[in-house]
GUSEGU-800099 format. One line per 8 residues: number of its first residue (from 0); their letters; for each residue x negated, y, z negated of C-alpha. Coordinates in steps of 0.05 Angstrom, whole numbers, plus 32768, in hexadecimal, padded with zeros to 4 digits. Layout:
<rs>
NUM	a	X,Y,Z ~ ...
</rs>
This chain:
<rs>
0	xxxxxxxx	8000,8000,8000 ~ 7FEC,8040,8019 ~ 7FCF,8074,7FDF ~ 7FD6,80C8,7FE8 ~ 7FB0,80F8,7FB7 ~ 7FDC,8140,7FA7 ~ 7FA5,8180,7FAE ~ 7FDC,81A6,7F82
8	xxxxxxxx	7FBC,81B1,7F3E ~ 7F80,818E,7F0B ~ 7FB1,8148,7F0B ~ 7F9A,813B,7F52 ~ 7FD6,80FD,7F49 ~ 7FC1,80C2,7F7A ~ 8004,80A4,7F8D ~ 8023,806B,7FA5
16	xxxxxxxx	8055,806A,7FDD ~ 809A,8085,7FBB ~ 806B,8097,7F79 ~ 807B,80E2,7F61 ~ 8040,8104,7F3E ~ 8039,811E,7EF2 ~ 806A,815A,7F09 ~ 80A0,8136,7F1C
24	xxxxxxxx	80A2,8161,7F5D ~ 8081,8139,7F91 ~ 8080,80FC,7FAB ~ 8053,80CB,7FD9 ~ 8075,80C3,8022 ~ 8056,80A4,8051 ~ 800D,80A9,803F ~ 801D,80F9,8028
32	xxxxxxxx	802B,811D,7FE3 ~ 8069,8147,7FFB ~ 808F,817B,7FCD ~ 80CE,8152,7FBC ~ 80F0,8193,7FA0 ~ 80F4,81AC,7FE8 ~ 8131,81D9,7FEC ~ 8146,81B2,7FAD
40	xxxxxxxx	8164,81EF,7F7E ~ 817C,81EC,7F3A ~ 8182,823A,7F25 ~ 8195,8271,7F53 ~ 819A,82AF,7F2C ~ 8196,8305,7F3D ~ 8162,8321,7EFE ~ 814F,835D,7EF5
48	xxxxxxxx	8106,8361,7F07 ~ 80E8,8370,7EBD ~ 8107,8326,7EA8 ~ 80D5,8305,7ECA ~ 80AD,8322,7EAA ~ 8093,8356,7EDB ~ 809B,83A2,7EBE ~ 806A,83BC,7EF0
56	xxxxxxxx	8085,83A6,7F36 ~ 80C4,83CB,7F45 ~ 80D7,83D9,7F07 ~ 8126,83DF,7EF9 ~ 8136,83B6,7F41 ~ 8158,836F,7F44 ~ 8140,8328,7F5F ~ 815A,82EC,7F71
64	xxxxxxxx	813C,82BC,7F50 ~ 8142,826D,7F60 ~ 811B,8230,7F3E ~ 811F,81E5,7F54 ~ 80FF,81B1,7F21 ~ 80BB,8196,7F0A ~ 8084,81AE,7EE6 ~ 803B,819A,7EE1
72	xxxxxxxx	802A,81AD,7E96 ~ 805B,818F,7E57 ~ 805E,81D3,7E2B ~ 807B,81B9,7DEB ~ 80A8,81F8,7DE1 ~ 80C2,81FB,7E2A ~ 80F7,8223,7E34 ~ 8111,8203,7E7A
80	xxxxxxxx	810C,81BA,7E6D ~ 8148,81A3,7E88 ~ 8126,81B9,7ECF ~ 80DE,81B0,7EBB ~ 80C4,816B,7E98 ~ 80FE,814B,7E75 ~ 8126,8113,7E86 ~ 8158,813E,7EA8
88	xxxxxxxx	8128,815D,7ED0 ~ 8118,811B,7EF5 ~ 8158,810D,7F0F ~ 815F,8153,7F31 ~ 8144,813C,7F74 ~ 8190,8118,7F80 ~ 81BA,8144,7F61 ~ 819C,8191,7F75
96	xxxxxxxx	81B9,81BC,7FB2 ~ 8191,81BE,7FE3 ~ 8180,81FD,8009 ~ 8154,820F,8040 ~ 8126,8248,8049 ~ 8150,826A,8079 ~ 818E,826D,804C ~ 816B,8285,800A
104	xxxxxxxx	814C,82B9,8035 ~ 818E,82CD,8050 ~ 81AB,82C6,800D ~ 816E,82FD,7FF4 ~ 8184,8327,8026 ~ 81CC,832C,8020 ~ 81C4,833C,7FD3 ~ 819E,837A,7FE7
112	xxxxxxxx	81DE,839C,7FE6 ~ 81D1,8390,7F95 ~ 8194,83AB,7F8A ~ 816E,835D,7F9D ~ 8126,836F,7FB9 ~ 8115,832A,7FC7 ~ 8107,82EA,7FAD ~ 80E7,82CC,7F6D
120	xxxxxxxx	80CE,828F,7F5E ~ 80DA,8278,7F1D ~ 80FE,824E,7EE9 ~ 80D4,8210,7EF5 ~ 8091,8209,7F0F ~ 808B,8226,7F5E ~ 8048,8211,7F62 ~ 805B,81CB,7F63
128	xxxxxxxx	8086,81D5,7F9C ~ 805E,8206,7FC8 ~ 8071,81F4,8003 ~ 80B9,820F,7FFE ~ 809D,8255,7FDE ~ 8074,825D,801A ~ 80A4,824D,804F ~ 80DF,8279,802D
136	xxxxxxxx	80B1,82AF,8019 ~ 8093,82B8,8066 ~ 80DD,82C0,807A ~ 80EE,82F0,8033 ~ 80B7,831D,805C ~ 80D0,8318,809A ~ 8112,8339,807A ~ 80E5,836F,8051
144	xxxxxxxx	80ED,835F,800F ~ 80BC,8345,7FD8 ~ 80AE,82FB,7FC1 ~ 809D,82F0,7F7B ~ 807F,82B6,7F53 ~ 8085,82AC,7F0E ~ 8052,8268,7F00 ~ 8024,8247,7ECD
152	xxxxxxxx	7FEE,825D,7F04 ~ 7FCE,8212,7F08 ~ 7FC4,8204,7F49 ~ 7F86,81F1,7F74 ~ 7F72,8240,7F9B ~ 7F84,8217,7FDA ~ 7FC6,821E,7FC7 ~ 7FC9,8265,7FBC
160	xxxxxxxx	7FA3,8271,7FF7 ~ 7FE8,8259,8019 ~ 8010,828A,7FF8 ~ 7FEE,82C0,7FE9 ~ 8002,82DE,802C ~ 8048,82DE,8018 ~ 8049,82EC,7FD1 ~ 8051,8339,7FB5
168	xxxxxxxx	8054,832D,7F6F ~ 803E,82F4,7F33 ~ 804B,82EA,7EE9 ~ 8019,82BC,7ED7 ~ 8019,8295,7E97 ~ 7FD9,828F,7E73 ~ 7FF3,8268,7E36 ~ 7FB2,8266,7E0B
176	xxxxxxxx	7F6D,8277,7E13 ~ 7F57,8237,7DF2 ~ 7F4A,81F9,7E1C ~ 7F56,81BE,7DEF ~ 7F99,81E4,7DE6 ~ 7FA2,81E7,7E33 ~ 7F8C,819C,7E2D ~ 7FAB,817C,7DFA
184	xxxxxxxx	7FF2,81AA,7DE3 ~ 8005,81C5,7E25 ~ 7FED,818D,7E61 ~ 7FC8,81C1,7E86 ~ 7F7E,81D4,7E9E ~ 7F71,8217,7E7F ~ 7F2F,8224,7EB1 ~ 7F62,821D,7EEE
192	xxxxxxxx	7F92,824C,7ECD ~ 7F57,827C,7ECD ~ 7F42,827D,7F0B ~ 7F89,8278,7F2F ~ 7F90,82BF,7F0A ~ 7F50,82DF,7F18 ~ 7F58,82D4,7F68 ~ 7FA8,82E1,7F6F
200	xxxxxxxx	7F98,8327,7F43 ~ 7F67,8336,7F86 ~ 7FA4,832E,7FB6 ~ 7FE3,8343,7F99 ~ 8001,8360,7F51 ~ 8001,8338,7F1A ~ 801C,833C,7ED4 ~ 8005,8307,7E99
208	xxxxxxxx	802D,82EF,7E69 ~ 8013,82CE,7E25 ~ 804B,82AA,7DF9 ~ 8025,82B6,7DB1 ~ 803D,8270,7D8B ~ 803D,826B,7D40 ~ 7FFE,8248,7D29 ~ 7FE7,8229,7D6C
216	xxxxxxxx	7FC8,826C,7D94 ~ 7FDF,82AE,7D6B ~ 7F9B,82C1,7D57 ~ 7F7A,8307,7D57 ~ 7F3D,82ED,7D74 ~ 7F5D,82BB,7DAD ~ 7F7D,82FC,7DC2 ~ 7F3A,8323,7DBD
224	xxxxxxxx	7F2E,82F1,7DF1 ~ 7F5E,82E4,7E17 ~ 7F69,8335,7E2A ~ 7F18,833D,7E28 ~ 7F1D,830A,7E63 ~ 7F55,832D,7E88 ~ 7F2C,8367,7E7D ~ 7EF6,834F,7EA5
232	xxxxxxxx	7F1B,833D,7EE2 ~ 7F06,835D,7F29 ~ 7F26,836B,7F6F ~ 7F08,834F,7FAB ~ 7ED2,838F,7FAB ~ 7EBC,837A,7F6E ~ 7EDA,83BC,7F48 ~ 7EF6,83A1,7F05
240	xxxxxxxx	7F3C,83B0,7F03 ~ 7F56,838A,7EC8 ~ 7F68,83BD,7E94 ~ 7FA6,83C4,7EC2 ~ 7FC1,8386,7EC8 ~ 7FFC,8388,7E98 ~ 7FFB,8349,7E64 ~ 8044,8336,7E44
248	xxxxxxxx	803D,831F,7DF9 ~ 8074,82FC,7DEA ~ 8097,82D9,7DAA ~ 809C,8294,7DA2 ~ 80DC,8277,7D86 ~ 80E5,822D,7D72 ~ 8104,81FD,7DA9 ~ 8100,81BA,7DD2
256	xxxxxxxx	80BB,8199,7DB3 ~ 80A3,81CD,7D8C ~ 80D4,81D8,7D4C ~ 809C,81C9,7D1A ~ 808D,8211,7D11 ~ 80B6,824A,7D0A ~ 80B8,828C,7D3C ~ 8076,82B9,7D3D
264	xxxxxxxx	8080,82EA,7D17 ~ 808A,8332,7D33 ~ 8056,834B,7D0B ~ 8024,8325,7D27 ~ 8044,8331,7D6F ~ 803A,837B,7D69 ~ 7FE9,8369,7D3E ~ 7FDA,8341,7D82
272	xxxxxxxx	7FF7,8377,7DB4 ~ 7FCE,83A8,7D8F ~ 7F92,837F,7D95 ~ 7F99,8378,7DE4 ~ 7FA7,83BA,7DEB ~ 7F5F,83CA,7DD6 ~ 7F4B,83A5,7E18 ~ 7F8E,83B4,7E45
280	xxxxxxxx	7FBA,83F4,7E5B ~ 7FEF,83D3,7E60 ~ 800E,83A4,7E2B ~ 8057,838F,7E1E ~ 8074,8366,7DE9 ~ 80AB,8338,7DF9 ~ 80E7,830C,7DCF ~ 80D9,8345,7D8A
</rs>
């Protein structure tokens, strides 16, 4: 039996023939790893822009935002799991609408009329299903609006190299700044994470957000340096352009996995904002 290998993120999954990969989201057909959330929507949504959270693209405009299912990390406190990792999740690829690029394009453009600028990405992981984001984003263009992404950012640079053409606008997640958390609590690669965010903040705007969880990565010095690091990040001249990129703090609240500890405090919300702000022009604090 033939054997594929998926060049989506750090997993590199080597599947079987009908075998999905760690994210639920693709699948082995004949001899290739294909996005099995093609077109496959669970969430279809108008947002304002600032709920993604982006507070520095277009501020006070709308988005239509869709999601389809999988995920390649297992955050403990997710707050989509019924599309992301859970049981639920992996039955999705029956029972979602399907859609095709053309129509959610169409649909972007007829909500115009509402204030829509485009399309976002979001919900679950897009990354994971690339394929789709590139193909309806290229036509979102075509119409003159904006594409969004809003993503865990770990994904091979191959991968954004697709989409970068078509992609106006990121939130990024970078959960922790520790890589045995990455590792161990959250199912990610933190080094990927990194460097997915210092090449898309060369090619389009970008806006981090950090989810401060009690007891696991509140710390005033894993903030010192995780916004140090932001800090330090260049354009494609090599002129350092970090202090601009707006980072999200936000407040973690018990769900799913993770009810062992209670909410962050706001205190130490506001402690940790304070901190980055040392390092940052532009810092927002979220769920407080």
């Amino acid at each position: 039996m033939s054997t594929a290998r998926c060049e989506v993120c750090f997993r590199h999954c080597t599947l079987a023939e009908g075998q999905r990969g760690f994210c639920g989201g693709r699948i082995c057909r004949d001899g290739k790893v294909l996005p099995l959330n093609y077109g496959r929507i669970t969430s279809l949504a108008i947002d304002p822009i600032e709920k993604k959270p982006l507070n520095r693209f277009f501020p006070g405009s709308m988005i239509l935002s869709v999601g389809s299912f999988g995920c390649d990390m297992r955050c403990p406190f997710c707050q989509n799991d019924s599309i992301s990792w859970s049981k639920e999740a992996l039955t999705l690829s029956e029972s979602a609408e399907k859609i095709t690029p053309e129509d959610l394009a169409r649909t972007a453009e007829y909500y115009k009329k509402d204030g829509n600028i485009g399309v976002a990405f979001t919900y679950n992981e897009p990354l994971i299903g690339w394929e789709f984001v590139r193909d309806t984003a290229r036509l979102v263009h075509r119409k003159s609006m904006k594409n969004v992404m809003v993503t865990n950012g770990m994904a091979e640079l191959s991968v954004l190299k697709e989409l970068i053409p078509y992609i106006d606008g990121m939130n990024i997640d970078l959960k922790s700044f520790n890589e045995k958390t990455y590792r161990d609590i959250l199912g990610g690669d933190m080094e990927m994470v990194k460097n997915f965010i210092a090449e898309a903040v060369k090619n389009c705007h970008v806006e981090l957000t950090f989810l401060a969880v009690t007891d696991l990565n509140d710390t005033e010095e894993e903030m010192r340096e995780t916004a140090g690091w932001i800090s330090t990040l260049t354009d494609n001249e090599g002129n350092t352009i970090g202090r601009n990129i707006p980072l999200h703090i936000s407040r973690f609240f018990p769900r799913f996995n993770m009810n062992d500890r209670p909410a962050t405090d706001v205190r130490r919300v506001y402690r940790l904002a304070d901190i980055a702000r040392e390092y940052l022009d532009y810092v927002y604090t979220g769920n407080c």
